[in-house]
N, CA, C and O atoms as CSV, one atom per row, in Angstrom:
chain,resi,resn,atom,element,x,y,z
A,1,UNK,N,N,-11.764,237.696,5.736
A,1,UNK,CA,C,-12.506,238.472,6.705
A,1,UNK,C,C,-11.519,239.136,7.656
A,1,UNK,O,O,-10.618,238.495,8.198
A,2,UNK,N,N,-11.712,240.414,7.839
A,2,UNK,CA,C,-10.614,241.404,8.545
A,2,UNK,C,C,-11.256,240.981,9.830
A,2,UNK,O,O,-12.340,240.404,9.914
A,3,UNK,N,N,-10.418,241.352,10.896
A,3,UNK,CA,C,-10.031,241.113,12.472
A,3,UNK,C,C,-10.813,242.589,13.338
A,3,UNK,O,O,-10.924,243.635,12.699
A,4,UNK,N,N,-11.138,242.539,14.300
A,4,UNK,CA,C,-11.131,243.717,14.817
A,4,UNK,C,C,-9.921,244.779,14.865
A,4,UNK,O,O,-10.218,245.967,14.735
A,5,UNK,N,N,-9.017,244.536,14.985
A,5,UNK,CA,C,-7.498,244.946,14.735
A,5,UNK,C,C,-7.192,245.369,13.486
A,5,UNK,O,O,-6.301,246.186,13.254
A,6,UNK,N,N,-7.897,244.849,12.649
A,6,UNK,CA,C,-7.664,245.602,11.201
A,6,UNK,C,C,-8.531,247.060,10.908
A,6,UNK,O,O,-8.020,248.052,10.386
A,7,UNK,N,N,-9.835,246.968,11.325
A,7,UNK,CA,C,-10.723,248.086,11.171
A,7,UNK,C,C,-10.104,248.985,11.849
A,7,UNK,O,O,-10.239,250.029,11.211
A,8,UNK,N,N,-9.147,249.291,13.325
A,8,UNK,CA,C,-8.485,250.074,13.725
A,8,UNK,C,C,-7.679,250.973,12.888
A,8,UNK,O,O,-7.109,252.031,13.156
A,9,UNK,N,N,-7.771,250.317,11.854
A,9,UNK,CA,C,-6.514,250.657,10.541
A,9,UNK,C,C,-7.273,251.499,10.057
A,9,UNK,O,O,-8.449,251.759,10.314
A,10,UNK,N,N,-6.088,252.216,8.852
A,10,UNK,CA,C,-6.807,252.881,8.222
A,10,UNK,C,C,-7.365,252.243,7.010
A,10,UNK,O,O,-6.723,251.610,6.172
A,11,UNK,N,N,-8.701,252.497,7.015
A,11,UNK,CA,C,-9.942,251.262,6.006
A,11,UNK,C,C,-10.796,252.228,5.092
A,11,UNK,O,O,-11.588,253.072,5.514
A,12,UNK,N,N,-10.510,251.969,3.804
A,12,UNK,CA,C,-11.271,252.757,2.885
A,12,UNK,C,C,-12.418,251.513,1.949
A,12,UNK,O,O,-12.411,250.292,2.106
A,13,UNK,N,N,-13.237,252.245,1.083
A,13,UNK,CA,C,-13.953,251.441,0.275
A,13,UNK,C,C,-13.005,250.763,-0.714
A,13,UNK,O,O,-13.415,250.140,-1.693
A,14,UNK,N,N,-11.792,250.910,-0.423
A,14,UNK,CA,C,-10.835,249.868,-1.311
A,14,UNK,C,C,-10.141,248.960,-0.700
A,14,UNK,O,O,-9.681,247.981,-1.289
A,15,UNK,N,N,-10.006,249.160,0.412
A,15,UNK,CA,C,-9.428,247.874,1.497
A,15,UNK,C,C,-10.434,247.376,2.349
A,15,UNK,O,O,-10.233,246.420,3.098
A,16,UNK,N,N,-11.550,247.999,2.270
A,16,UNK,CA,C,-12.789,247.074,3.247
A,16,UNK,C,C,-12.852,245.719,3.035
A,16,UNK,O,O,-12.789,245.175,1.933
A,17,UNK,N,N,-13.014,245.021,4.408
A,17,UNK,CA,C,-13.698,243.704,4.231
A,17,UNK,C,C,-14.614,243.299,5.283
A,17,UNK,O,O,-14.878,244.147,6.135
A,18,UNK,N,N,-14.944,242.583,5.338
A,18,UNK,CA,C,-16.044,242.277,6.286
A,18,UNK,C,C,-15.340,241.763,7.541
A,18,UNK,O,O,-14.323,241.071,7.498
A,19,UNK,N,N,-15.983,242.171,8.721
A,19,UNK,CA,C,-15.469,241.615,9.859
A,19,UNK,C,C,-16.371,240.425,10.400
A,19,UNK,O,O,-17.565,240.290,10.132
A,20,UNK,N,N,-15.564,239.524,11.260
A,20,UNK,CA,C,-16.208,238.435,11.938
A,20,UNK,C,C,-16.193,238.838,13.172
A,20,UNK,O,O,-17.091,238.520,13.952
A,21,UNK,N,N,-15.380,239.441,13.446
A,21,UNK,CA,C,-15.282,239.755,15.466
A,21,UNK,C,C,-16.666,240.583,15.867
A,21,UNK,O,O,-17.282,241.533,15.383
A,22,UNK,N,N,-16.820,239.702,17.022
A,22,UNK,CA,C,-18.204,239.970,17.808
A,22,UNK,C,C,-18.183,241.676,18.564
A,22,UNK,O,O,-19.181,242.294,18.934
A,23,UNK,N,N,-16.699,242.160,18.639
A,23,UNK,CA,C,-16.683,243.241,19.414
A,23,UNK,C,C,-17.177,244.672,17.773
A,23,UNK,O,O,-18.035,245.554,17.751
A,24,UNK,N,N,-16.131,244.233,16.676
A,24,UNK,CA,C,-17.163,245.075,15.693
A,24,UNK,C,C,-18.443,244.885,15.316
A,24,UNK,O,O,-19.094,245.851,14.917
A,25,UNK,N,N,-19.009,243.596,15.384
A,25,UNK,CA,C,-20.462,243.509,14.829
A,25,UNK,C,C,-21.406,244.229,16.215
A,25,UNK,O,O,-22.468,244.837,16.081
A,26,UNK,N,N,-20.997,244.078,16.962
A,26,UNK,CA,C,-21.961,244.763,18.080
A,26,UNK,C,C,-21.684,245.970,18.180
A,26,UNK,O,O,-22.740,246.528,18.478
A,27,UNK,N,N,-20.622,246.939,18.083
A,27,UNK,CA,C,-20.040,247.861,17.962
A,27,UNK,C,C,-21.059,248.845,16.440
A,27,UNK,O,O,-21.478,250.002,16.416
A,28,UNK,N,N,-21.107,248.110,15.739
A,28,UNK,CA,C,-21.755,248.049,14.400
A,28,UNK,C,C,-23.371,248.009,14.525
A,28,UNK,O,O,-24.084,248.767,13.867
A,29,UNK,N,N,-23.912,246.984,15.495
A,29,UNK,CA,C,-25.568,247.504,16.017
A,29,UNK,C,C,-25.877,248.447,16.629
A,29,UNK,O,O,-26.836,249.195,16.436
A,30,UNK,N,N,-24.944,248.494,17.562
A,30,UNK,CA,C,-25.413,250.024,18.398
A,30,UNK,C,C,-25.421,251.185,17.336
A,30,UNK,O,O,-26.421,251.903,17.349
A,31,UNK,N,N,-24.267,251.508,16.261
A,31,UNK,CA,C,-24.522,252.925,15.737
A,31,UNK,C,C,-25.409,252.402,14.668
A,31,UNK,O,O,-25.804,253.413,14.089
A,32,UNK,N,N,-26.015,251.195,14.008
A,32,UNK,CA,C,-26.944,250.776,13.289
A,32,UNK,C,C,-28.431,251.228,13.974
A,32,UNK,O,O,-29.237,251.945,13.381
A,33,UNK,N,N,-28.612,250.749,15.147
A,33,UNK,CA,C,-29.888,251.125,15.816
A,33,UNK,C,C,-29.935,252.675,16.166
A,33,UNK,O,O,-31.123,252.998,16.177
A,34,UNK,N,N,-29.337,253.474,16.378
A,34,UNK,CA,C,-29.363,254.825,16.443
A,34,UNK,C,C,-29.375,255.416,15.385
A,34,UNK,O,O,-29.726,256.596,15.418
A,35,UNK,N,N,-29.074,254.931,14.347
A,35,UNK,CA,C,-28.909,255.897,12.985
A,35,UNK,C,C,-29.722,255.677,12.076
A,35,UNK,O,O,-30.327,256.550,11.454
A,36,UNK,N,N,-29.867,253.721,11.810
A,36,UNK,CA,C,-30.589,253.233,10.127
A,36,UNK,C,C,-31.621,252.895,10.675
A,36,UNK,O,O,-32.090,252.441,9.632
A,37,UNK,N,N,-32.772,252.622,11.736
A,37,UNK,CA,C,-33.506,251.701,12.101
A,37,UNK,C,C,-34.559,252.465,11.376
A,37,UNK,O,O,-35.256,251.797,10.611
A,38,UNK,N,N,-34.854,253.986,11.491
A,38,UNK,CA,C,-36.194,255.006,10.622
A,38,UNK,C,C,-36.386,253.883,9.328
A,38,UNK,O,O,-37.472,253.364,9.072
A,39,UNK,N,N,-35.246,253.638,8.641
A,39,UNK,CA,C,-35.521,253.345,7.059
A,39,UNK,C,C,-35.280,251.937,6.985
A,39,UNK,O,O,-35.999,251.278,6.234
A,40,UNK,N,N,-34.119,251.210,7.837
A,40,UNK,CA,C,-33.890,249.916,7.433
A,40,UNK,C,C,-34.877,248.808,8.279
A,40,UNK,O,O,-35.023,247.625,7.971
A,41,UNK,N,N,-35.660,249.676,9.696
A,41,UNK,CA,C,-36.321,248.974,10.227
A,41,UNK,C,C,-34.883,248.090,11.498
A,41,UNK,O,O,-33.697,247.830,11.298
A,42,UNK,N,N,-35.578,247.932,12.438
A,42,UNK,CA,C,-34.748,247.777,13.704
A,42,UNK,C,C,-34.016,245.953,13.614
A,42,UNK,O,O,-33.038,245.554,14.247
A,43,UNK,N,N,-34.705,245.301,12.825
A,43,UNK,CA,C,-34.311,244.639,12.359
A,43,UNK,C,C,-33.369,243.900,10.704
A,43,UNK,O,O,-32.999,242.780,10.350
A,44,UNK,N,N,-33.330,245.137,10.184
A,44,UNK,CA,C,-33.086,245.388,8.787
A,44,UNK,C,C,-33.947,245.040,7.466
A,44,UNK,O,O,-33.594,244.919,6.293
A,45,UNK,N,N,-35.494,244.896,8.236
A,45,UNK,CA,C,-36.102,244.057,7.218
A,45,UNK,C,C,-36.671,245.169,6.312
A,45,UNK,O,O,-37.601,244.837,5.577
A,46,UNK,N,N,-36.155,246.689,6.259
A,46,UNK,CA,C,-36.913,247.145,5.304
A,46,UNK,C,C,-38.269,248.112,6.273
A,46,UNK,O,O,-39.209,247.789,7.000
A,47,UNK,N,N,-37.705,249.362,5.777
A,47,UNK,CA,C,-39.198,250.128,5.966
A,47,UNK,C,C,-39.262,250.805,4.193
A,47,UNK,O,O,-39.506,250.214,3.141
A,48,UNK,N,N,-38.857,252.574,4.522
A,48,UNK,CA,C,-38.449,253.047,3.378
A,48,UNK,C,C,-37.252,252.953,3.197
A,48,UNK,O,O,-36.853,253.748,2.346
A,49,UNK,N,N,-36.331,252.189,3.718
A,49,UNK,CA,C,-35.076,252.032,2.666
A,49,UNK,C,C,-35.269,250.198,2.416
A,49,UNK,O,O,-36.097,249.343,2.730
A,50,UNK,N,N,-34.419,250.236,1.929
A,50,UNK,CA,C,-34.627,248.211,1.379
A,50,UNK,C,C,-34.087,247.203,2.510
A,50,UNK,O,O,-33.431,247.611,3.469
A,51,UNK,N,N,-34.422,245.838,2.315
A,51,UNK,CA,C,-34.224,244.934,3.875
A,51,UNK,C,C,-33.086,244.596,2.968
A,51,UNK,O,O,-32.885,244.431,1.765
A,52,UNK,N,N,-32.312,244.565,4.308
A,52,UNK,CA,C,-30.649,244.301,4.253
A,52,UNK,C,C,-30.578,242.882,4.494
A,52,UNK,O,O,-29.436,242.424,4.504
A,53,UNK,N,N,-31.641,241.982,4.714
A,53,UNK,CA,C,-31.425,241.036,5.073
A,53,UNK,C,C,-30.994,239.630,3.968
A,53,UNK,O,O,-30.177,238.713,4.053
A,54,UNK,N,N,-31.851,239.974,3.109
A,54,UNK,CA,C,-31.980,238.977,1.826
A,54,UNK,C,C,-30.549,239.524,0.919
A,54,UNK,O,O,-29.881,240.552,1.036
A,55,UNK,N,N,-30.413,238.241,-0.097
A,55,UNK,CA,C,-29.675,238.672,-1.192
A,55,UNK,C,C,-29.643,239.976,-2.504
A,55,UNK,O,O,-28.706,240.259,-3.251
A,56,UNK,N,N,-30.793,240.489,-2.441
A,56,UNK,CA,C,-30.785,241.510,-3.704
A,56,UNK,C,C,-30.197,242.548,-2.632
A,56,UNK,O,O,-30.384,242.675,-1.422
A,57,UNK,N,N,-29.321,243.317,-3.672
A,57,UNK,CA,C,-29.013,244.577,-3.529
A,57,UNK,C,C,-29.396,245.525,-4.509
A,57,UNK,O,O,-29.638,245.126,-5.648
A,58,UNK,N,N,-29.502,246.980,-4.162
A,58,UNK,CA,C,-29.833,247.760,-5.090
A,58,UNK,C,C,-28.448,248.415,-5.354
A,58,UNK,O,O,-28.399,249.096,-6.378
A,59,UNK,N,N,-27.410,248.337,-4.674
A,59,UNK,CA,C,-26.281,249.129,-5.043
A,59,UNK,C,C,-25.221,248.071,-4.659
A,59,UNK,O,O,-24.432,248.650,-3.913
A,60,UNK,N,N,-24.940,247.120,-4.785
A,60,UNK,CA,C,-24.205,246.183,-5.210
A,60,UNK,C,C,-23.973,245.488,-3.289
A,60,UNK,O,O,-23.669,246.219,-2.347
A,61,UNK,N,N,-24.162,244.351,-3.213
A,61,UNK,CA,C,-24.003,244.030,-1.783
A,61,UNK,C,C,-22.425,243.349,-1.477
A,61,UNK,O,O,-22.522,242.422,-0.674
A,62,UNK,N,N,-21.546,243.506,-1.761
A,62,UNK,CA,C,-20.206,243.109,-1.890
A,62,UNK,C,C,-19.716,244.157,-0.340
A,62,UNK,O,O,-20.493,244.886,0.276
A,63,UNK,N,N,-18.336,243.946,-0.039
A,63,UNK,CA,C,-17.807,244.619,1.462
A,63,UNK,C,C,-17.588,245.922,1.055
A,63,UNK,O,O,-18.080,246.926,1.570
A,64,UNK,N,N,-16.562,245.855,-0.227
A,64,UNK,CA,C,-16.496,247.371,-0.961
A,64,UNK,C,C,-17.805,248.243,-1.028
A,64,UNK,O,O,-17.931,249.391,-0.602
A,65,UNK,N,N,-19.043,247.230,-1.838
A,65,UNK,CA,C,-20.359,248.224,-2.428
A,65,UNK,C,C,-20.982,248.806,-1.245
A,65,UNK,O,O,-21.275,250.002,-1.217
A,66,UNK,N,N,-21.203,248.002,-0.243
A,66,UNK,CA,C,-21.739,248.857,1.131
A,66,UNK,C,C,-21.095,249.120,2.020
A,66,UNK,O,O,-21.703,249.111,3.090
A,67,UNK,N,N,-19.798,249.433,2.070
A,67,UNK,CA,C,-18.790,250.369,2.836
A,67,UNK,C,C,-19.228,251.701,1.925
A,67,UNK,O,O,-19.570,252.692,2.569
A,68,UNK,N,N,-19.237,251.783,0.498
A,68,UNK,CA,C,-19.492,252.842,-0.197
A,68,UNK,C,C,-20.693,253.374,-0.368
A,68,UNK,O,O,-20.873,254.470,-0.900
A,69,UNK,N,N,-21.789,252.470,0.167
A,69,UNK,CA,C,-22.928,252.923,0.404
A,69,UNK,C,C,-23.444,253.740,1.686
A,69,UNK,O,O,-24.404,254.511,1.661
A,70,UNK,N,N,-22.740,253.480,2.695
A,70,UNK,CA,C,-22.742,253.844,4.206
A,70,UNK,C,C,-21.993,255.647,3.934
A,70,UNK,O,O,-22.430,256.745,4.280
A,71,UNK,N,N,-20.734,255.253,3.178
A,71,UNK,CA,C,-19.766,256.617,3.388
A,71,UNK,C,C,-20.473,257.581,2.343
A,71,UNK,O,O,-20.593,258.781,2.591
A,72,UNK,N,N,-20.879,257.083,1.313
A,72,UNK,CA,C,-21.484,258.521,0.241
A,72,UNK,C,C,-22.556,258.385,-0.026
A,72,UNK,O,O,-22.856,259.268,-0.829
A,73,UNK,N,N,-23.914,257.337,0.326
A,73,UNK,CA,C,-25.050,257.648,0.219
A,73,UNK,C,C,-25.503,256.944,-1.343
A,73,UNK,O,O,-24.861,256.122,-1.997
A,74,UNK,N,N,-26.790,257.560,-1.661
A,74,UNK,CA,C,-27.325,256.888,-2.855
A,74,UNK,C,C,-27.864,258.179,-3.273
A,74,UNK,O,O,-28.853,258.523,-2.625
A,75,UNK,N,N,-27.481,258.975,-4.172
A,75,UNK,CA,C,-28.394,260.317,-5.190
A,75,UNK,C,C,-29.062,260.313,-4.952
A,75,UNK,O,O,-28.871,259.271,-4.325
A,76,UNK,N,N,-30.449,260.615,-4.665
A,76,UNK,CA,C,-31.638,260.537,-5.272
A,76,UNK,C,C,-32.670,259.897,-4.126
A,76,UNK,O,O,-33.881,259.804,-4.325
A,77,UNK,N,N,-32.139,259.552,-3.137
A,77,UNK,CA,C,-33.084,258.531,-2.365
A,77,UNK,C,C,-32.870,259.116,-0.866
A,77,UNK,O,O,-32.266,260.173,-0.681
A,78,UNK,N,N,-33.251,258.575,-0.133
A,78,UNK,CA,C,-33.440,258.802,1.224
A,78,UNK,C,C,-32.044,258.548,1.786
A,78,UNK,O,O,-31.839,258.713,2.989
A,79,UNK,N,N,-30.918,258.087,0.820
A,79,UNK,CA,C,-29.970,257.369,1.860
A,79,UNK,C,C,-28.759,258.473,1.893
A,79,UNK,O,O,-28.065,258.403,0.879
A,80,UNK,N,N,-28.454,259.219,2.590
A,80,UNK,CA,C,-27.344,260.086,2.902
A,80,UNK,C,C,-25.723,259.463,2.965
A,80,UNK,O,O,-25.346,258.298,2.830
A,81,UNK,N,N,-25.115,260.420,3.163
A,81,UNK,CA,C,-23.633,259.982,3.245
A,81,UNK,C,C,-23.537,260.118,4.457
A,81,UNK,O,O,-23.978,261.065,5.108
A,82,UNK,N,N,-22.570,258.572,5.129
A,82,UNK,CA,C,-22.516,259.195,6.447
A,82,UNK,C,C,-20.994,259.459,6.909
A,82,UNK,O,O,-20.614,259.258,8.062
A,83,UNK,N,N,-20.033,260.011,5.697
A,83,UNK,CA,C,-18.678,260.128,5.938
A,83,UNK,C,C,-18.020,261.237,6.635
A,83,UNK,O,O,-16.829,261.192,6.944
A,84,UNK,N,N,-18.863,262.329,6.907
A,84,UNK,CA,C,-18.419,263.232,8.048
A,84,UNK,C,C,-19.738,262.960,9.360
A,84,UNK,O,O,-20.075,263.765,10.229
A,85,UNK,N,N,-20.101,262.024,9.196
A,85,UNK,CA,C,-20.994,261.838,10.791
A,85,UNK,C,C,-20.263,260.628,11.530
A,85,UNK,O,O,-19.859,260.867,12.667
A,86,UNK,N,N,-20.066,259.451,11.045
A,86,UNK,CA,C,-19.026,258.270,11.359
A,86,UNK,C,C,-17.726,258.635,10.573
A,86,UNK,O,O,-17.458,259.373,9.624
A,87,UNK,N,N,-16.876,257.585,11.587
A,87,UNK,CA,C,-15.694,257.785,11.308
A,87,UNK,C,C,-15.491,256.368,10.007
A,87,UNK,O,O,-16.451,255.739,9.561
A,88,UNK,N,N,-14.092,256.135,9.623
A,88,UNK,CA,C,-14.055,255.165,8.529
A,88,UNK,C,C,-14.600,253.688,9.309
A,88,UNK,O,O,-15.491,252.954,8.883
A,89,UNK,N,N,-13.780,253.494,10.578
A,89,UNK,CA,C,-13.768,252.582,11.186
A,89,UNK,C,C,-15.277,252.366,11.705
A,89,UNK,O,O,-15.794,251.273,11.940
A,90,UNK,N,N,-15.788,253.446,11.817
A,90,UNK,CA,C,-17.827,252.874,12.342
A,90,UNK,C,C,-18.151,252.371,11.513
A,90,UNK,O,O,-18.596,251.229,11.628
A,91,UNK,N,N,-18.034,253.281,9.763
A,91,UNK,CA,C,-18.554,252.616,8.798
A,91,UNK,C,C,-18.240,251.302,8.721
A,91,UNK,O,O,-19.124,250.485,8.464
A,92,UNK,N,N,-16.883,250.900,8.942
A,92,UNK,CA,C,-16.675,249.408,8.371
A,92,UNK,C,C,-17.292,248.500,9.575
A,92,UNK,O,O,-17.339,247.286,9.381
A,93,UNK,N,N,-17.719,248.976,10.688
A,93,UNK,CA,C,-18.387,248.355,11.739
A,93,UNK,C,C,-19.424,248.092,11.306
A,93,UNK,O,O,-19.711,246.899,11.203
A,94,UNK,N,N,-20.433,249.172,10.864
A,94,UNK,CA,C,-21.676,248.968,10.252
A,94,UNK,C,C,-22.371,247.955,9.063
A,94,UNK,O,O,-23.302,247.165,8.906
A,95,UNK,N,N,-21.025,248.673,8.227
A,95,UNK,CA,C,-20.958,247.713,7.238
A,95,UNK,C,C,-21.249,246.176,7.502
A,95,UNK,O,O,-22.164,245.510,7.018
A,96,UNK,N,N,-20.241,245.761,8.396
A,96,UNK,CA,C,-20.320,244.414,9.236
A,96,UNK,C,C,-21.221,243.781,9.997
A,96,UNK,O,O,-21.324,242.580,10.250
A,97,UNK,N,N,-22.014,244.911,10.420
A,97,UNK,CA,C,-22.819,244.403,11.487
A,97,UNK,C,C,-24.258,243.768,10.367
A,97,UNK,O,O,-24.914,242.742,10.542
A,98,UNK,N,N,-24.461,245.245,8.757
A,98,UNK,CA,C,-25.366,244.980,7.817
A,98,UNK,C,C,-24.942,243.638,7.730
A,98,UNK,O,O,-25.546,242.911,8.520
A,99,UNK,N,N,-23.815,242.878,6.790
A,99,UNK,CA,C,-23.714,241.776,6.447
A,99,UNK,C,C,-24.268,240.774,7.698
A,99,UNK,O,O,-25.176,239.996,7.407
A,100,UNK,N,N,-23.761,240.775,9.032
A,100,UNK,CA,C,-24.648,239.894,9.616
A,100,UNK,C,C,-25.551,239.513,9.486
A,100,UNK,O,O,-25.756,238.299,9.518
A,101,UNK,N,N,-26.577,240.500,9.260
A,101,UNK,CA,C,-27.835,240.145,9.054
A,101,UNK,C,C,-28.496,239.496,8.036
A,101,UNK,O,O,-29.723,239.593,8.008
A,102,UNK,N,N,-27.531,238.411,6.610
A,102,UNK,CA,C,-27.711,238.441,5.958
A,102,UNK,C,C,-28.163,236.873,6.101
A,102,UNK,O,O,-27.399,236.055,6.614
A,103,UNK,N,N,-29.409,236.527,5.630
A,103,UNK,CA,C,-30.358,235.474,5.832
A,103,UNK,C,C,-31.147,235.112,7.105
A,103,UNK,O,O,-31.433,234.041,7.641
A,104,UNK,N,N,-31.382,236.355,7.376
A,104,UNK,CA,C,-31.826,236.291,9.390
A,104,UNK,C,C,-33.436,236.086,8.828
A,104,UNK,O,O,-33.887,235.040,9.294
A,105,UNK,N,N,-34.096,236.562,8.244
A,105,UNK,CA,C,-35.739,236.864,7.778
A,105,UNK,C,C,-36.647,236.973,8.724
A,105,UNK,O,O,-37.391,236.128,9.222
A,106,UNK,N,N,-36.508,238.122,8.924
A,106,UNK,CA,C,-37.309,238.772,10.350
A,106,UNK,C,C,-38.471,239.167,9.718
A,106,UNK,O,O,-38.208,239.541,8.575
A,107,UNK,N,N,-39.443,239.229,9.936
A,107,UNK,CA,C,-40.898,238.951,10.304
A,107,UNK,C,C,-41.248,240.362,9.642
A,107,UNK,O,O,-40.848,241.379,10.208
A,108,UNK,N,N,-41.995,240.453,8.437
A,108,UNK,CA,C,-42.142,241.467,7.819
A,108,UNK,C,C,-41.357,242.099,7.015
A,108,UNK,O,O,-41.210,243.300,6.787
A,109,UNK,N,N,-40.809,241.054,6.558
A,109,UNK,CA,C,-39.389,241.955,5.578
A,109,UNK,C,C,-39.904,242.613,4.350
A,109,UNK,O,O,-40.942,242.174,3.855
A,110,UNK,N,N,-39.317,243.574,3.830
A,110,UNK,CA,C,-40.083,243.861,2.557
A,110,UNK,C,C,-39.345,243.007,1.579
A,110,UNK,O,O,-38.305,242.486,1.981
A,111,UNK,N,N,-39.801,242.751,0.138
A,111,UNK,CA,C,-39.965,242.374,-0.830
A,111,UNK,C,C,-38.399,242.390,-1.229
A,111,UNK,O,O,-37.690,243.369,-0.995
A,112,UNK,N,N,-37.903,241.159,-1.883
A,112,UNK,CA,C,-36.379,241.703,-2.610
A,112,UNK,C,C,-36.287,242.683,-3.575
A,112,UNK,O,O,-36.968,242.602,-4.597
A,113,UNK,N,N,-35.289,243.889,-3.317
A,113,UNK,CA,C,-35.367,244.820,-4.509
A,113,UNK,C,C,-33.873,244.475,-5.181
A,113,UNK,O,O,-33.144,243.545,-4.836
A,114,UNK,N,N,-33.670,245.218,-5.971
A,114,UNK,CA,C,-32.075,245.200,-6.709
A,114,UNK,C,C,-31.607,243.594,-7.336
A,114,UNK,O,O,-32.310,242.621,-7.607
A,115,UNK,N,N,-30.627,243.732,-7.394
A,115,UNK,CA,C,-29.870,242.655,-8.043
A,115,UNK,C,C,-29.426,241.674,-7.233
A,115,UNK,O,O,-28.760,242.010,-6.254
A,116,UNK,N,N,-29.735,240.108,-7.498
A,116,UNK,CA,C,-29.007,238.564,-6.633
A,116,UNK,C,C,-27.367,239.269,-6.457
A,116,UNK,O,O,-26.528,239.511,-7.324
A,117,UNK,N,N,-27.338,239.415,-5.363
A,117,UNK,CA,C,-25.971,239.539,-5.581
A,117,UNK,C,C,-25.466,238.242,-4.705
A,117,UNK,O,O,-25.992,237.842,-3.666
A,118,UNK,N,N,-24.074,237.557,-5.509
A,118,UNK,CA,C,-23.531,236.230,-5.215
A,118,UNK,C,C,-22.491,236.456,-4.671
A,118,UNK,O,O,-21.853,236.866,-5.641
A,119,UNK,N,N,-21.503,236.525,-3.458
A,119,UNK,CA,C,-20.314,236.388,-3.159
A,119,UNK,C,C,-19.444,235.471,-3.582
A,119,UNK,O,O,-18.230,235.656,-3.493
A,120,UNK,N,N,-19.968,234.395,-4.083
A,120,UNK,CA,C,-19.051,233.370,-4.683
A,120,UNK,C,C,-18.373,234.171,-6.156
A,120,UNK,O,O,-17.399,233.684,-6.729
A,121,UNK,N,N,-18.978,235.310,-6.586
A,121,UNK,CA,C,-18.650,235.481,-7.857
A,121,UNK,C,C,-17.278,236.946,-7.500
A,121,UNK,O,O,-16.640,237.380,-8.458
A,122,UNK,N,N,-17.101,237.353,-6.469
A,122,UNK,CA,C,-16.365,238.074,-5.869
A,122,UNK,C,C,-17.533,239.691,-5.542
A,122,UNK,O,O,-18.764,239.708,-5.572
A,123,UNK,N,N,-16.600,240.844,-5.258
A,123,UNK,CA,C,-17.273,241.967,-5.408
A,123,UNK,C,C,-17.789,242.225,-6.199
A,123,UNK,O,O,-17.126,242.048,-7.221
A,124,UNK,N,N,-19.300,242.824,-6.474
A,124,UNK,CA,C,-19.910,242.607,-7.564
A,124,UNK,C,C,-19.165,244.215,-8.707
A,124,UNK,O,O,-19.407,244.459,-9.889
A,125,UNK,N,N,-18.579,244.719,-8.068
A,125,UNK,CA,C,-18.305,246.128,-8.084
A,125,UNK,C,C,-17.305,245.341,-9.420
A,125,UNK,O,O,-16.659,246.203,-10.017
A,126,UNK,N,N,-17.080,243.935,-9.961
A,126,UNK,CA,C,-16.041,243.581,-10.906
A,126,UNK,C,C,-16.678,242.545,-11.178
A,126,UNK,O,O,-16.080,241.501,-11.438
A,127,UNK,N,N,-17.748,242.611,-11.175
A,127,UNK,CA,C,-18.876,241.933,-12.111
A,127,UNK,C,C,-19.638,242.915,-13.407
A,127,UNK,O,O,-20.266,243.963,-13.256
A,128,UNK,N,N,-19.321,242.139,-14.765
A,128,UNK,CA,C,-19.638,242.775,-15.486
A,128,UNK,C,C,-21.350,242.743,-15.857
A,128,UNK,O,O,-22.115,241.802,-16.068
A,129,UNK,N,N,-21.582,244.464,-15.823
A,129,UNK,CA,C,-22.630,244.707,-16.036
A,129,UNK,C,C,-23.636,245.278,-14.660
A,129,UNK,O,O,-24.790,245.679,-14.507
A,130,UNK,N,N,-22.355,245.022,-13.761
A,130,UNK,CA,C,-22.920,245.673,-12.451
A,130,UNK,C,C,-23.211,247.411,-12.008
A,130,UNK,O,O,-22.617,248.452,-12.289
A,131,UNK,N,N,-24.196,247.152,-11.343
A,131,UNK,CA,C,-24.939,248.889,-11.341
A,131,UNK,C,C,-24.241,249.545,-10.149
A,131,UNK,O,O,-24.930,250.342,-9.512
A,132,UNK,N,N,-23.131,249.362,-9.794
A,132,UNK,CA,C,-22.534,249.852,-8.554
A,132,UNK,C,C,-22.136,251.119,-9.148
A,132,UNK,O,O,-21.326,251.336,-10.049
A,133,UNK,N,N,-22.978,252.042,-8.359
A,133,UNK,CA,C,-22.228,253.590,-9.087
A,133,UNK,C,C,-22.116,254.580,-7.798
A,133,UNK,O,O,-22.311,255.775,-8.020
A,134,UNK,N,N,-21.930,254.326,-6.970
A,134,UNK,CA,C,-21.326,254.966,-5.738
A,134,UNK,C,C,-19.413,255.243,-5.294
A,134,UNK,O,O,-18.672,254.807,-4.413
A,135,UNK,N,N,-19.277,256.032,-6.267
A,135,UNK,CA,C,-17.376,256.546,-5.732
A,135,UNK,C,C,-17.443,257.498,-5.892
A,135,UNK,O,O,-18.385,258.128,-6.372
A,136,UNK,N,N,-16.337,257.893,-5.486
A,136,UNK,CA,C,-15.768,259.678,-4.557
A,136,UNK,C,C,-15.782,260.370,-6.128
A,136,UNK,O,O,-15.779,261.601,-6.132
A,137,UNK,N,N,-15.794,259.812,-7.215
A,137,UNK,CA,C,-15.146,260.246,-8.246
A,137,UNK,C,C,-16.703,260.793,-9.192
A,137,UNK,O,O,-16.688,261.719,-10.002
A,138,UNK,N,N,-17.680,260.145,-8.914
A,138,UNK,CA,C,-19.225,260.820,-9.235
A,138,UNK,C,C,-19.799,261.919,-8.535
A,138,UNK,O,O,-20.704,262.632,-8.967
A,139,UNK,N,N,-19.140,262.037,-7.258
A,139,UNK,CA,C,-19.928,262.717,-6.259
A,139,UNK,C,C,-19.491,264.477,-6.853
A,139,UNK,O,O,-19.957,265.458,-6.273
């Protein structure tokens, strides 16, 4: 788990990791509540985009898969790129602040969508058979 001091760095969807420091995860709600709350719901449980809270992901829930979900979006769906609106370092804030929320089960969550994703098994992004299709190199 990277430091607040590391996200200062320069942090791509290939060196992301999740932060523990309280100054990025809060750093990470504030541009979360101004930006995702329409779709993820103010608590992440899911409106029209999916609750961040539970284990399924639809685009792989690993530090890499949703750093890359934040910076280029999802084709086809409501979820935009937000790599010229945040900087690298918000994203990986955000990123961080999403993972927090992970087993909170706030009151109305929607339904699990996507795939169990396991951290014990590493990034799922090198799990075979995984649907992670979000890089610079599709877009």
């Amino acid at each position: 788990t990277r430091r607040s001091s590391d996200l200062k760095d320069a942090v791509n969807e290939n060196t992301f990791d999740f932060s523990d420091n309280a100054n990025d995860i809060q750093a990470g709600a504030a541009t979360f509540q101004s930006l995702c709350v329409s779709c993820h719901g103010a608590m992440g449980e899911g409106k029209v985009g999916p609750n961040l809270t539970d284990q399924y992901w639809k685009n792989g829930g690993g530090s890499k898969d949703i750093f890359k979900t934040i910076k280029y979006g999802v084709k086809g769906t409501g979820m935009k790129s937000w790599k010229t609106d945040l900087s690298a370092s918000q994203i990986a804030q955000v990123a961080s602040f999403v993972h927090s929320l992970q087993g909170t089960q706030p009151a109305g969550a929607k339904e699990p969508e996507g795939a169990l994703y396991e951290s014990n098994l590493g990034d799922s992004t090198e799990r075979a058979g995984s649907d992670t299709l979000l890089t610079a190199e599709k877009k």
